[in-house]
ChimeraX commands (.cxc) that place a marker at each C-alpha (Angstrom):
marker #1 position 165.85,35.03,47.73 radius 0.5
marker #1 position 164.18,35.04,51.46 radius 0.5
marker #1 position 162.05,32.24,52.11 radius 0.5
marker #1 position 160.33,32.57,55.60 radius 0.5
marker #1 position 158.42,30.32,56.79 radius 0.5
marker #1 position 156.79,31.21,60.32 radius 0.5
marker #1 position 153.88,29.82,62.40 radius 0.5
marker #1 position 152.09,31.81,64.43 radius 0.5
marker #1 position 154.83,34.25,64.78 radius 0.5
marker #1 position 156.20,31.58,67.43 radius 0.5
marker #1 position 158.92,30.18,65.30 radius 0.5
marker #1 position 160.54,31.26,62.02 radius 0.5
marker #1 position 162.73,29.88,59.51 radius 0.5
marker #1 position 164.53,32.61,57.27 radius 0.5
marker #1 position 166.85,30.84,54.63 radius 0.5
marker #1 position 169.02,33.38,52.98 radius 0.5
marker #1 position 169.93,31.77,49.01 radius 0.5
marker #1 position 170.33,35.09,47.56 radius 0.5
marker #1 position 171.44,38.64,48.07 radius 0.5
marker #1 position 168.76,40.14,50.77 radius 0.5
marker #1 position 167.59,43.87,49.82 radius 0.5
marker #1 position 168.27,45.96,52.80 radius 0.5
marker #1 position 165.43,48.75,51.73 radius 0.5
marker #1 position 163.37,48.83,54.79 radius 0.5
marker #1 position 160.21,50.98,54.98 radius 0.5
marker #1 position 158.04,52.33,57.30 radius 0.5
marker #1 position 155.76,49.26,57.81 radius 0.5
marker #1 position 158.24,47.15,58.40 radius 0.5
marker #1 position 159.65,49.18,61.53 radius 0.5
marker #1 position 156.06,49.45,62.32 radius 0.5
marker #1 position 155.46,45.43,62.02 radius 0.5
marker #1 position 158.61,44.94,63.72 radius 0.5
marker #1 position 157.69,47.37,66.51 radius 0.5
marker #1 position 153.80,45.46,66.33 radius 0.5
marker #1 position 155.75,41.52,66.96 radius 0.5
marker #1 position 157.94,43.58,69.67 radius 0.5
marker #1 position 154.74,45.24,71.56 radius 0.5
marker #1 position 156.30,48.69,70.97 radius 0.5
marker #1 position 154.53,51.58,70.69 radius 0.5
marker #1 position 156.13,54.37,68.53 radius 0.5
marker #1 position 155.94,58.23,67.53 radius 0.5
marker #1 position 156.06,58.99,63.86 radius 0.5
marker #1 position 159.49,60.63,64.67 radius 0.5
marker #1 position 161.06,57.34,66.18 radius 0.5
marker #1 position 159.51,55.29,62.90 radius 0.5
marker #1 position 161.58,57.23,60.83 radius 0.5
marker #1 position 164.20,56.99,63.16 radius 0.5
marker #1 position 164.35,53.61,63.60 radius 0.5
marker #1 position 163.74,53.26,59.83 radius 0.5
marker #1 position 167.07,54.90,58.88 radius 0.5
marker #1 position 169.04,53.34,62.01 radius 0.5
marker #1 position 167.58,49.56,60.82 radius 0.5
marker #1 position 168.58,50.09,57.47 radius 0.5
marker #1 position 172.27,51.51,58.16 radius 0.5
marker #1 position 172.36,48.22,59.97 radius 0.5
marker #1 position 171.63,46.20,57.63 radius 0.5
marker #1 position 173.82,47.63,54.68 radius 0.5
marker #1 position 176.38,47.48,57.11 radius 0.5
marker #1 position 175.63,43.65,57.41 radius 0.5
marker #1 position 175.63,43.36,53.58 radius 0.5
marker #1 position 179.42,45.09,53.70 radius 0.5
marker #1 position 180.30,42.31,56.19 radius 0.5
marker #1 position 178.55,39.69,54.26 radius 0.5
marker #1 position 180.11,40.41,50.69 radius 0.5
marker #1 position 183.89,39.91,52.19 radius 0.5
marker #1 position 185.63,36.72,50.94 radius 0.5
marker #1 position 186.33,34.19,53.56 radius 0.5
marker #1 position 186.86,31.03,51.80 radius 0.5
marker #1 position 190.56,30.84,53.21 radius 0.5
marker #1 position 189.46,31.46,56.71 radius 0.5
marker #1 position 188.81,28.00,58.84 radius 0.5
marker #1 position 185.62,28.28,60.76 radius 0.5
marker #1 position 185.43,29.21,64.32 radius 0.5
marker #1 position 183.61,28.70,67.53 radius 0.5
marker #1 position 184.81,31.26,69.47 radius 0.5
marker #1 position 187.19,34.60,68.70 radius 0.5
marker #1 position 189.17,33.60,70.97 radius 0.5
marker #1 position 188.99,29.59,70.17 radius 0.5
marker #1 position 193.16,29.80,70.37 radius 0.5
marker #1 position 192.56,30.74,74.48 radius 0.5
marker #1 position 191.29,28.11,76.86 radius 0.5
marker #1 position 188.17,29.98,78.06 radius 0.5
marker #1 position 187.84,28.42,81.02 radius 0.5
marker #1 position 190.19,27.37,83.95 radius 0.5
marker #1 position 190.60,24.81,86.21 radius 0.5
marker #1 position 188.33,24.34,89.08 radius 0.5
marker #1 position 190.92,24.37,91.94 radius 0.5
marker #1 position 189.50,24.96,95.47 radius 0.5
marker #1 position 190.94,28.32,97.31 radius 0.5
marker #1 position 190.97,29.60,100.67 radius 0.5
marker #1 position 188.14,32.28,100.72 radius 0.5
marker #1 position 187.62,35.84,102.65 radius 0.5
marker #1 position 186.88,34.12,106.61 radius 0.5
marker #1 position 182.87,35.15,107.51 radius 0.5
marker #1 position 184.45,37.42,110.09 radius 0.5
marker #1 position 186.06,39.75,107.47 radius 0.5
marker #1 position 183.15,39.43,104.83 radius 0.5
marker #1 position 180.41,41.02,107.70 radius 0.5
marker #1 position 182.56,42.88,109.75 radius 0.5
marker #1 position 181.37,46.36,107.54 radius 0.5
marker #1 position 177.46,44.80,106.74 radius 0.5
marker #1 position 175.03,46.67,108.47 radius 0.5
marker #1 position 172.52,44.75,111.18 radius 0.5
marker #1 position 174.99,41.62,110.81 radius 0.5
marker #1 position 174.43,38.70,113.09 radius 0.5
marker #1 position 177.86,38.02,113.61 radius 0.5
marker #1 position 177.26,35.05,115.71 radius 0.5
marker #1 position 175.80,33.51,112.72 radius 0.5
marker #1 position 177.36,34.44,109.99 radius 0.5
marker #1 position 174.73,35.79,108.64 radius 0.5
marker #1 position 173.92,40.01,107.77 radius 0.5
marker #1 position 170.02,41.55,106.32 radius 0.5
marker #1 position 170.26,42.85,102.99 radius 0.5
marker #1 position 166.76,44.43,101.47 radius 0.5
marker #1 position 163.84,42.55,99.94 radius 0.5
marker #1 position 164.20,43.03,96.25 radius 0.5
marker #1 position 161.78,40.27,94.84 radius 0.5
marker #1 position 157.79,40.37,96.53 radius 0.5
marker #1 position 156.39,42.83,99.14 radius 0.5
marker link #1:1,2 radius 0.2
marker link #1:2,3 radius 0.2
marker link #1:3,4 radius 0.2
marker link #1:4,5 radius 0.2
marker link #1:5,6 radius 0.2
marker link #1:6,7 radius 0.2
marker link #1:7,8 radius 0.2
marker link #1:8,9 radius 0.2
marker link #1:9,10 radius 0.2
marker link #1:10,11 radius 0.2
marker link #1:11,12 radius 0.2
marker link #1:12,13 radius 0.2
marker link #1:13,14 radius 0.2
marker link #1:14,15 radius 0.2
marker link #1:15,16 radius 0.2
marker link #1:16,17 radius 0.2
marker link #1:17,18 radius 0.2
marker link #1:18,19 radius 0.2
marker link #1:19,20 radius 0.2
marker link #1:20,21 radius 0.2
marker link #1:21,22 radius 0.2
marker link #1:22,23 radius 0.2
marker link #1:23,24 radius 0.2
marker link #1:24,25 radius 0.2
marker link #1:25,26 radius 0.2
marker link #1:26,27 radius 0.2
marker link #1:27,28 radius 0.2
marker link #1:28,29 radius 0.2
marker link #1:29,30 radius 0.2
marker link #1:30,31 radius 0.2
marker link #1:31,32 radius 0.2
marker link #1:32,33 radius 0.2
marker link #1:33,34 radius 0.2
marker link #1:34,35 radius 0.2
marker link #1:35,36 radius 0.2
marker link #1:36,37 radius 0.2
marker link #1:37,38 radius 0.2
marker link #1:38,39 radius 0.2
marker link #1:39,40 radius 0.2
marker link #1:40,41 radius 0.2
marker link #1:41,42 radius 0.2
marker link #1:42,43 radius 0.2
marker link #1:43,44 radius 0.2
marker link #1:44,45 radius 0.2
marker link #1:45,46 radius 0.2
marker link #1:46,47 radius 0.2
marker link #1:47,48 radius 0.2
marker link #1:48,49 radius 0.2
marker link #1:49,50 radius 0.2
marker link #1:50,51 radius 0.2
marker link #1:51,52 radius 0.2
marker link #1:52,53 radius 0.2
marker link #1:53,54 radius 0.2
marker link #1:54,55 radius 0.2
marker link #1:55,56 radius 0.2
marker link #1:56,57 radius 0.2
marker link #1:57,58 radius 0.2
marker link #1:58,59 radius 0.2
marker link #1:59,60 radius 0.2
marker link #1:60,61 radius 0.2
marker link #1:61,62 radius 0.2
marker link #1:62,63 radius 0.2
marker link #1:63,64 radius 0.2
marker link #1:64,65 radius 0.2
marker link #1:65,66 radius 0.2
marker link #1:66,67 radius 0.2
marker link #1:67,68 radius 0.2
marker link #1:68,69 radius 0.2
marker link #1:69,70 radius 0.2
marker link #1:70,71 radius 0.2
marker link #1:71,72 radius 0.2
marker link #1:72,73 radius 0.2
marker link #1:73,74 radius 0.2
marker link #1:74,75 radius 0.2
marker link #1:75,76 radius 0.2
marker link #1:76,77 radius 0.2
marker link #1:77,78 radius 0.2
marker link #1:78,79 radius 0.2
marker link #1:79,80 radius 0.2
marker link #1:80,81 radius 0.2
marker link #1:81,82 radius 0.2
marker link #1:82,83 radius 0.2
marker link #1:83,84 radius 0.2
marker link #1:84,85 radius 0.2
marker link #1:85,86 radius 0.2
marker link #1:86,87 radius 0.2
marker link #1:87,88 radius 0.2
marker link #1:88,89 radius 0.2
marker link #1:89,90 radius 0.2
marker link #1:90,91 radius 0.2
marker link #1:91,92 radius 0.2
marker link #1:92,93 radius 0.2
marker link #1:93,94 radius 0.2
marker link #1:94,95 radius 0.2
marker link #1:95,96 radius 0.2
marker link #1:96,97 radius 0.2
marker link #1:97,98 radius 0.2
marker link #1:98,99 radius 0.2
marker link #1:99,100 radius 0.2
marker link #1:100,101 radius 0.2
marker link #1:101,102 radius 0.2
marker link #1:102,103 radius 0.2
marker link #1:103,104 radius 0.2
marker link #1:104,105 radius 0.2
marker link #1:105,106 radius 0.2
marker link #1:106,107 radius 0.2
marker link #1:107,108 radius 0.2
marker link #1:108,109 radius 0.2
marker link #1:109,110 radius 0.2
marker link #1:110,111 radius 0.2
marker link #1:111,112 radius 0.2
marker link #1:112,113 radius 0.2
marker link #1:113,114 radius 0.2
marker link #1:114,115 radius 0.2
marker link #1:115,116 radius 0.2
marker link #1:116,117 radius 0.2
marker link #1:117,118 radius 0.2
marker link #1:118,119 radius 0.2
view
C-alpha cells in the first residue's frame, strides 16, 4: 500500500509496502501538471495520461524481476575506477589557444567572448 506523507507539497515521503496500481487518470496528469506549473490541452492530458501509465507498467515489469542473488550496487560500472588520477599535464600554450579568437588581446592573454548573463 502507498503511504504518502507530504507537507506543503515541499517534501514527501512515499513508502512503497505493497504492489502500487499503475492506473493513472486524468486528474492525476492534471495534479501532476498543477505541482509542475504546466499548463495543458485536453489532447496532451490524454497524452501524457497514456505515456505516464506505459511508464509506470513498465516500472512494475522491472520491479517484479527476482534479484535476491544479485549483490547491491553503487554504480553500473562499480567494477571500473570512475575516476583517475589527478596528474598535472602540459596544456595548449596561450599563444595557440587565441591565435584563431576573434578581437584577442594577445599581449594579454586574454580574447572577448559575448555577454551571455545581464544586459
Amino acid at each position: 500500500m502507498l503511504q504518502e506523507n507530504c507537507l506543503h507539497f515541499a517534501f514527501c515521503i512515499l513508502n512503497y509496502d505493497d504492489h502500487v496500481s499503475t492506473t493513472l487518470t486524468i486528474a492525476d496528469v492534471e495534479r501532476i501538471a498543477a505541482l509542475a506549473q504546466l499548463e495543458l490541452t485536453d489532447e496532451e492530458k490524454h497524452l501524457f495520461t497514456k505515456q505516464l501509465a506505459d511508464i509506470l507498467a513498465y516500472a512494475e515489469q522491472v520491479q517484479a524481476i527476482d534479484t535476491s542473488g544479485v549483490p547491491a550496487t553503487a554504480h553500473v560500472n562499480a567494477i571500473q575506477q570512475a575516476e583517475r588520477d589527478d596528474e598535472p599535464r602540459p596544456s595548449l600554450p596561450v599563444d595557440d589557444a587565441i591565435v584563431n579568437a576573434p578581437d584577442a588581446a594577445a599581449d594579454a592573454g586574454l580574447f572577448r567572448v559575448p555577454r551571455v548573463i545581464g544586459g
